[in-house]
Structures are given as structure tokens and as C-alpha cells.
C-alpha positions in Angstrom: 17.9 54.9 -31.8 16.9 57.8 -29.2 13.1 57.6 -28.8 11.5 61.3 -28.9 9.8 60.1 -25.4 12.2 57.8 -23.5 10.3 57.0 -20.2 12.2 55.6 -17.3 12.1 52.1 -16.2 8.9 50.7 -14.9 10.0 51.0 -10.9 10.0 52.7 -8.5 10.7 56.0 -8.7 11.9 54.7 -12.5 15.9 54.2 -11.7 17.5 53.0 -14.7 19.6 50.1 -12.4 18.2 47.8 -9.4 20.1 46.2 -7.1 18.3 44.1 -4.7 21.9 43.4 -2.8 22.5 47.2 -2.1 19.0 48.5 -2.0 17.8 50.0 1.3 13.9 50.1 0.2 12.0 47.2 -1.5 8.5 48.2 -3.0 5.9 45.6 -2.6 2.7 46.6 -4.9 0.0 44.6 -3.8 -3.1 45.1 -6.1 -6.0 44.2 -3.8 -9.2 45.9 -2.7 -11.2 42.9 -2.0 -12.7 44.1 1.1 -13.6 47.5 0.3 -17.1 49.1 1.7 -17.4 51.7 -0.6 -15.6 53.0 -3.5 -13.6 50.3 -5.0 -10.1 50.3 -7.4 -7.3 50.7 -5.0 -6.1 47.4 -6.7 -4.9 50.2 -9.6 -2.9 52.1 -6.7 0.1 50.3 -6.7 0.5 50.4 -10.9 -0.2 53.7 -10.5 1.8 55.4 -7.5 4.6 53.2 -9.8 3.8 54.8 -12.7 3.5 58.5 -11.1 7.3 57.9 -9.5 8.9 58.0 -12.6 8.4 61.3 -12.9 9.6 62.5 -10.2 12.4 64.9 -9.4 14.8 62.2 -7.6 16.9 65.2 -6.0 15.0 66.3 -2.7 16.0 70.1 -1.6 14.6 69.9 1.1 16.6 67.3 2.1 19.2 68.3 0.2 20.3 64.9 -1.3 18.9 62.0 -3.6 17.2 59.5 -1.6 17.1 57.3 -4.9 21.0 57.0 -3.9 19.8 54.8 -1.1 18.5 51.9 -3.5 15.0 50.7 -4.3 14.0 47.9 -5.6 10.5 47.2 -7.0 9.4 43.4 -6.9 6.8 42.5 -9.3 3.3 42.5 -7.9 2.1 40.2 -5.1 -0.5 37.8 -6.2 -3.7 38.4 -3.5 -6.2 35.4 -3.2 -9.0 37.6 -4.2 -12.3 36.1 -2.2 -9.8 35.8 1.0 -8.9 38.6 3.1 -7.1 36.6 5.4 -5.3 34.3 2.7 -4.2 37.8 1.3 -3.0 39.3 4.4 -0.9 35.4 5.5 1.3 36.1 1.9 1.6 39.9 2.5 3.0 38.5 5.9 5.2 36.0 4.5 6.7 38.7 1.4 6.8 41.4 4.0 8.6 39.1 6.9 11.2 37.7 3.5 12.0 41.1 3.1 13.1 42.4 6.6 14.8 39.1 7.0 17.0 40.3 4.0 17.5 43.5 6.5 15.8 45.9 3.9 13.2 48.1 5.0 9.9 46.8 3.0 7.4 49.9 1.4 3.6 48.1 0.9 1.7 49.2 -1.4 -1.9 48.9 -1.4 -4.6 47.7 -2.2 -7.4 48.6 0.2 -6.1 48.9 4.2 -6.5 45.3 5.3 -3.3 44.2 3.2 -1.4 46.8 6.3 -2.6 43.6 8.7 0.1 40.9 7.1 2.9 44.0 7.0 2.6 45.1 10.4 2.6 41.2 11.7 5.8 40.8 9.9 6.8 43.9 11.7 6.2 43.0 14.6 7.5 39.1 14.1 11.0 40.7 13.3 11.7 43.9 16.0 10.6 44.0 19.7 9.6 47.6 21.4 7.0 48.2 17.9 4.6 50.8 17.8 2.7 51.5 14.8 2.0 55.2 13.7 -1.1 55.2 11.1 -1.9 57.7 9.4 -5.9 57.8 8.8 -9.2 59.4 8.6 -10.8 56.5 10.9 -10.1 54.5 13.8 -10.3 51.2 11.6 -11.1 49.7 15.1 -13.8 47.2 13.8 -13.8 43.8 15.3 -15.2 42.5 12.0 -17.0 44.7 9.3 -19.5 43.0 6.5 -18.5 39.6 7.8 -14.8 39.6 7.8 -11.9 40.1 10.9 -9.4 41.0 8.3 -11.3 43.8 6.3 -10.4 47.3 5.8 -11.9 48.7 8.6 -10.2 46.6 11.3 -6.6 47.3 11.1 -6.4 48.6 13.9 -8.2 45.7 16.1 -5.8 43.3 14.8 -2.8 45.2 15.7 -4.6 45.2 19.0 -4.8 41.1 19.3 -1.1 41.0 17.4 0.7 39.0 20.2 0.9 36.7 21.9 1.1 34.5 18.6 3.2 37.0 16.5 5.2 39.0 18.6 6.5 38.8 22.2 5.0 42.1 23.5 1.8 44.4 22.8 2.0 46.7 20.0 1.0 50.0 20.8 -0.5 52.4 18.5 -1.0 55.6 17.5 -3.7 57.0 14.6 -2.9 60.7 13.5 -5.6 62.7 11.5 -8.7 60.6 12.3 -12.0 62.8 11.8 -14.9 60.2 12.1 -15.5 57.2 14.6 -18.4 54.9 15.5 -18.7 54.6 19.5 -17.7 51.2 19.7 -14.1 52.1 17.8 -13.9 54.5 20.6 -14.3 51.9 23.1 -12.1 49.9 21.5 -9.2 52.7 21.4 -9.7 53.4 25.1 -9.7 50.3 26.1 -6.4 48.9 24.1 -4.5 52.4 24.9 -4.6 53.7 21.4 -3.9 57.3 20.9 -5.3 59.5 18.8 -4.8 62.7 17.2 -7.3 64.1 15.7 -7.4 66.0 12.7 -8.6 69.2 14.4 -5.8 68.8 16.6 -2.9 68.2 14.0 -4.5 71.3 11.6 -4.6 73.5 14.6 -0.9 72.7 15.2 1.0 70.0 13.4 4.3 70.2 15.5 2.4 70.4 19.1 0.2 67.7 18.1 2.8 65.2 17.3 5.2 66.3 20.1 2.2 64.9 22.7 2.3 61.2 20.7 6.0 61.1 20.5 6.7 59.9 24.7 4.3 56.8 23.5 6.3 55.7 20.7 9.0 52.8 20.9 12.2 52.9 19.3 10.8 51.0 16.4 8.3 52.4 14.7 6.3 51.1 11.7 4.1 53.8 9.7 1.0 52.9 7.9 -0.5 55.5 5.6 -3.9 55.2 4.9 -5.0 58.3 2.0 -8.0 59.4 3.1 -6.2 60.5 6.1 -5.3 63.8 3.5 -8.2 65.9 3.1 -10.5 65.1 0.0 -9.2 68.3 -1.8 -5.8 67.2 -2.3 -6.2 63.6 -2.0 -10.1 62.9 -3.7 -9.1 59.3 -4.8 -10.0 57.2 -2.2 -12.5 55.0 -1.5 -13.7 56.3 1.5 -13.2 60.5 1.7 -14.1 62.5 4.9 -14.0 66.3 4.8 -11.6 68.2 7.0 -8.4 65.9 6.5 -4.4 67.3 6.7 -2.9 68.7 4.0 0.3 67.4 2.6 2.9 69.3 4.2 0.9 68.6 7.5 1.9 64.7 7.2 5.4 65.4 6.0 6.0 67.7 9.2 4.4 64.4 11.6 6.5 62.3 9.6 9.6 64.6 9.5 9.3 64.6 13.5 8.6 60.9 14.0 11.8 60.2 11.8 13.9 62.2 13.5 14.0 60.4 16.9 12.3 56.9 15.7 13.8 54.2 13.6 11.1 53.5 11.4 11.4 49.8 10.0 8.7 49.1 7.7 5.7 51.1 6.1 2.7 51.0 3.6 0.6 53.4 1.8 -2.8 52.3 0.6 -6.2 53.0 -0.4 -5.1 55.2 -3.8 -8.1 54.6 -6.3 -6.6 56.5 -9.2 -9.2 58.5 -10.9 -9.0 58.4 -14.9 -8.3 61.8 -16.2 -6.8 63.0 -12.8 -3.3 61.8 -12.5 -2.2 64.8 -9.8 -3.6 62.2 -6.4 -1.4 59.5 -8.1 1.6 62.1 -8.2 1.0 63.5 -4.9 1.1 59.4 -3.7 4.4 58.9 -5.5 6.0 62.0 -3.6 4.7 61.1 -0.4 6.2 57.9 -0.6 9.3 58.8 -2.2 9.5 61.8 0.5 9.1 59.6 3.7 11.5 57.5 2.2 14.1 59.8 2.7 12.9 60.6 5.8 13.2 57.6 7.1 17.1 57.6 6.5 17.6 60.2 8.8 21.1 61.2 8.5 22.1 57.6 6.6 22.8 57.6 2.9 
């Protein structure tokens, strides 16, 4: 019997079949926030950037093909060790470095930033000349922040300190759209070489902005989306908004440009705290990561 409302499957972006043997993607939904500062609930991002995706328009025009054609496969939800960041980020490690060893490209998503620490290590355990691209409204350059080394806000210091016990070089990075700093993350940037577009910079002129970062990139390139890094009037469920951020079409053209000459091997969006009665951020998440996606084929499907 037809039901009057068939929904798709419960995947992501709701394809009727999975194949984990032919899928390029594999979606990772890690539901933790246990080291947020502020607003709390990005645990609920990953059910509902899930949920969003299957109702989306697989066919991309702008791309001009289906990038649901290319295979994803949704694993069921990572268990997080809930009063231990670090516990958290060794299993995102060991399901992130599982899947690249399968040579699929792994999607992570979040859960509050610090869950991007365990992806990025796997990252960077698997391919040599990494950079990391993150898209963000702050520097996430704390050493520690309210008594933990693996918290939200210090991302980017442990992709700073990744080697020499993960990977065999430094892993460089670069943070596009960041708005908002403490002095010491500034040190800290200058100090490890990380580069920084700001988001005055990238609103002025999105295509000039990322041409200046592109020379620093490696050929591998991992991307890690942070939502806040959108401004607050397109992207108001996160836990930590700042005014002024990009708009959506601003981080597809970054992303567009950094996939067209960058093989980009791994990536995770996180910090989504869907907002009951608001279901348009958890739509806009779903598209984002559905359009970087194909993006990240470049000319393979």
C-alpha cells in the first residue's frame, strides 16, 4: 500500500539504496556537544542535517549532474564518551582513519567543533602534503579553554601540535571568515603560520580573497566547516553567532575554487543547534553539505 506521505530513507541525502562497496562519501553523525561554552544542542545537528537531506533536490544545476550518483553511505551514529573530550575525539580518530583506509572520503558530522580534532588526525595519519581549510567565525586557537586541550575552541592549536606523533610533516592551515579573536589566538596564528581571511576580506571580494590563500595550500586538502562561520541571518543556529559572517553563496564560491585545483580528502561540518520551529538552518546545512560534496568530485562521477 502507497502511503499518502512516503518519506525517503533515513540517510543521507535519503537514497533509497546504500552501498558501502561503491560509495564515494561515508557520513559520520557524531552527536556530541560536550564541550560547548555557550549555547548547547549541536548533539541534534547530525539527526537533523540527516533529516533536512532528504529533502533535497539530488540533481545539482549548477553542476549539472547528481552528485548522489557518486554513493553515500550513512553509518549509524558514533557513540561519544560524553564527560571526555579527548576519549571522543581518539574514536572520531579511529571511525574517521577506518574509513579513508576503506579509500572513501569520510563527511563528519558534528557535534560541537572539538569532534574536527580526531577527523583531521586521521587526515593527516593517512595523506602527506595536508593543509586544512576551516571555515569559521574564530580562530579556535586556544591552548585549552574551561579546562580542556580538546574543547571547541582549540581546534586549531591541535592541528598546530598534530605531528610529530600523527603525521610526518606540519599541517598548515588556513581559517576563512573569522570575525572575532582574543590576542593570544593571534599570537598563536602568527606564530604557527596560520592564515587568515577575514570576513571583511572574503565579503569584500570572495574570489580575490581565496585566490591569496590558494599558493599556501598543499595538494591535499581537508575542509572543516564550522556554522557560525555563515552570518547569524542565514545561519542563527549555532551555539556561538558573531555578526557580520559570509553568506552562503560566499562559502560555495571559496569552496568551488579550493576544489577546483585541491584534492580535498576528508571534511566535517559542525556546530548546527537546530532550532525547534525553524527547520530552514537545518536545510541550508543539508545543502551545504550535499553541495561541497559535489564539489569535491571535481570532474569525477
Amino acid at each position: 500500500m502507497k502511503l499518502l506521505h512516503a518519506l525517503p530513507p533515513y540517510n543521507f541525502p535519503g537514497v533509497e539504496e546504500q552501498n558501502f562497496s561503491k560509495a564515494k562519501f561515508v557520513i559520520l553523525p557524531v552527536p556530541y556537544d560536550g564541550t560547548a561554552s555557550w549555547g548547547s544542542g549541536a548533539k541534534d545537528g547530525p539527526h537533523a542535517i540527516i533529516a533536512a537531506s532528504r529533502f533535497l533536490e539530488l540533481f545539482d544545476h549548477e553542476l549539472g549532474r547528481k552528485p548522489a550518483d557518486a554513493g553515500f553511505f550513512t553509518l549509524d551514529e558514533l557513540e561519544p564518551a560524553r564527560g571526555d573530550a579527548k576519549e571522543t575525539v581518539k574514536r572520531v580518530a579511529d571511525a574517521v582513519s577506518e574509513i579513508l583506509a576503506r579509500k572513501k572520503t569520510p563527511v563528519t558530522l558534528g557535534g560541537d567543533h572539538s569532534i574536527a580534532i580526531g577527523a583531521i588526525q586521521a587526515a593527516a595519519s593517512h595523506f602527506d602534503n595536508l593543509s586544512v581549510v576551516a571555515f569559521d567565525a574564530h580562530l579556535d586557537a586556544w591552548d585549552e579553554f574551561e579546562g580542556s586541550d580538546h574543547s571547541h575552541a582549540s581546534v586549531g592549536a591541535r592541528i598546530a601540535d598534530i605531528t610529530p606523533s600523527v603525521a610526518k610533516e606540519k599541517v598548515n592551515e588556513v581559517i576563512i571568515g573569522a570575525r572575532t579573536t582574543g590576542k593570544n589566538e593571534l599570537e598563536f596564528c602568527r606564530k604557527n603560520g596560520v592564515e587568515i581571511v577575514w570576513a571583511e576580506e572574503a565579503k569584500k571580494d570572495i574570489q580575490k580573497a581565496v585566490k591569496k590563500i590558494l599558493p599556501k595550500l598543499r595538494k591535499n586538502v581537508y575542509i572543516t566547516f564550522d556554522f557560525d562561520c555563515l552570518d547569524p541571518g542565514v545561519m542563527p543556529a549555532v551555539g556561538t553567532p558573531e555578526p557580520e559572517g559570509l553568506q552562503f553563496n560566499e562559502a560555495v564560491e571559496a569552496l568551488k575554487a579550493i576544489a577546483a585545483s585541491r584534492n580535498i580528502v576528508g571534511m566535517d561540518f559542525c556546530e548546527l543547534s537546530p532550532m525547534p520551529g525553524n527547520r530552514a538552518p537545518d536545510f541550508l546545512a543539508a545543502k551545504l553539505v550535499y553541495k561541497a560534496a559535489g564539489l569535491a568530485l571535481g570532474k569525477k562521477l
